[in-house]
N, C-alpha and C positions, 0 to 999 in steps of 0.2 A: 480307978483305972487298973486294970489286970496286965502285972505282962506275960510276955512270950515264954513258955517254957524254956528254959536252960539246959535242955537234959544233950548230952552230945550226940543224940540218934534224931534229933530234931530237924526237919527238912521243913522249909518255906517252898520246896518244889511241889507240883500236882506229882503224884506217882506216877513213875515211871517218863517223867520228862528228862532230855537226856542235859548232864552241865553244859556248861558254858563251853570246856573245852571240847566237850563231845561234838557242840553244834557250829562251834570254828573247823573242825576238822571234817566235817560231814560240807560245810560252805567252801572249804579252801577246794575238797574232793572233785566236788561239781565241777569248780570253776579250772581245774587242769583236764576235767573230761571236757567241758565245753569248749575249751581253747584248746584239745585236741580235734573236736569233730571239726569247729570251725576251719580251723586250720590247713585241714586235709584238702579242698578244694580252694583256695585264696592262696595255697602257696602255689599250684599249678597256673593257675593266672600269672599271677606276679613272673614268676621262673621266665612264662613264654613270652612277657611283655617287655621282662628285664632283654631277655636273648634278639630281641626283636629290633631291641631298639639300638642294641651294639652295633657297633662298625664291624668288627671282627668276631669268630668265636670265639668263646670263653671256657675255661676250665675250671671243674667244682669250685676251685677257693676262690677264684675271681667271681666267679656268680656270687658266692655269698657273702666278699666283700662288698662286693656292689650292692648290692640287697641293703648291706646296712649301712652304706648311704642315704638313703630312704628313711630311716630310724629306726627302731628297735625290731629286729626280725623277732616273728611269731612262733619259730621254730629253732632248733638248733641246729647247727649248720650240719652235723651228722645226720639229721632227716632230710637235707634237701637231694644227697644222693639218689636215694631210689627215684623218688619223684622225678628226678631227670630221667632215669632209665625207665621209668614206668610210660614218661610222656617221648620220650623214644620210639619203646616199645608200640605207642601207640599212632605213629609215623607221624607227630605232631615236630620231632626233633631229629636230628641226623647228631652223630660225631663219629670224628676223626682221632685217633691215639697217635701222638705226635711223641718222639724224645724229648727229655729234659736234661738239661744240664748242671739243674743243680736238685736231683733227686729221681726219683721215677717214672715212667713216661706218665702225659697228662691227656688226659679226655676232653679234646675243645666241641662243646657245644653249638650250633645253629638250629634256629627254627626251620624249616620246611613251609612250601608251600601251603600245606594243608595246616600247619600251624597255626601261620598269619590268620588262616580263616578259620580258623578255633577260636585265637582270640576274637575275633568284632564282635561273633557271639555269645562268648563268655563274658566281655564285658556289658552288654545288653543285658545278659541274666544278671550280673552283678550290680548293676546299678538300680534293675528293677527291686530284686533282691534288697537291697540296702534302704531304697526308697520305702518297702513296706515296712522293714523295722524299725525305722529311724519315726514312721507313721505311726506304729503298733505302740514303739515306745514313748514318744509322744502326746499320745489318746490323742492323733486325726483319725477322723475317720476318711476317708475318700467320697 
């Protein structure tokens, strides 16, 4: 029985395979770019379905309190800013800058008309959406 070289330039790897910690770091990589893309449209749902369903408006840190009632938000609570002003901007939300009393005036969020009729169809795509990956991942085929 013959062994294995000893010599310390000795590699069991194919050349140019990258280590071990190479390909944790290259898997961890993906998976913060995926749970960015993902992200970017499922926190806009959420936001409009969260505001939707309040009794009253809401202001940034109350949305993302509430949020993470829900359990673990996909974002951190500094990204959910824009996304409000984005979905504003895009007449899906109105707000009102109200005084505070215990700090700086606060930004209360509501949906809009056109909102409400954002979400029915975001959620429709969402669930279609969820349905095919949940399939994909699965191996059904349809």
């Amino acid at each position: 029985m013959t062994d294995k070289p000893t010599r310390p330039d000795f590699d069991e790897r194919a050349p140019g395979a990258p280590d071990l910690s190479d390909a944790q770091d290259v898997v961890s990589t993906s998976l913060r770019k995926f749970q960015k893309e993902l992200s970017s449209g499922i926190v806009s749902l959420a936001l409009l379905a969260l505001l939707a369903h309040a009794d009253k408006p809401l202001y940034g840190y109350q949305v993302a309190k509430e949020l993470e009632g829900f359990g673990e938000v996909p974002v951190k609570q500094g990204t959910l800013y824009p996304v409000l002003r984005s979905l504003e901007a895009g007449g899906l939300l109105t707000s009102e800058v109200e005084p505070s009393i215990s700090g700086p005036p606060r930004r209360y969020y509501q949906v809009t008309e056109e909102g409400r009729q954002a979400i029915g169809l975001w959620q429709g795509s969402w669930i279609r959406t969820r349905e095919f990956i949940d399939a994909v991942l699965e191996g059904h085929r349809g």
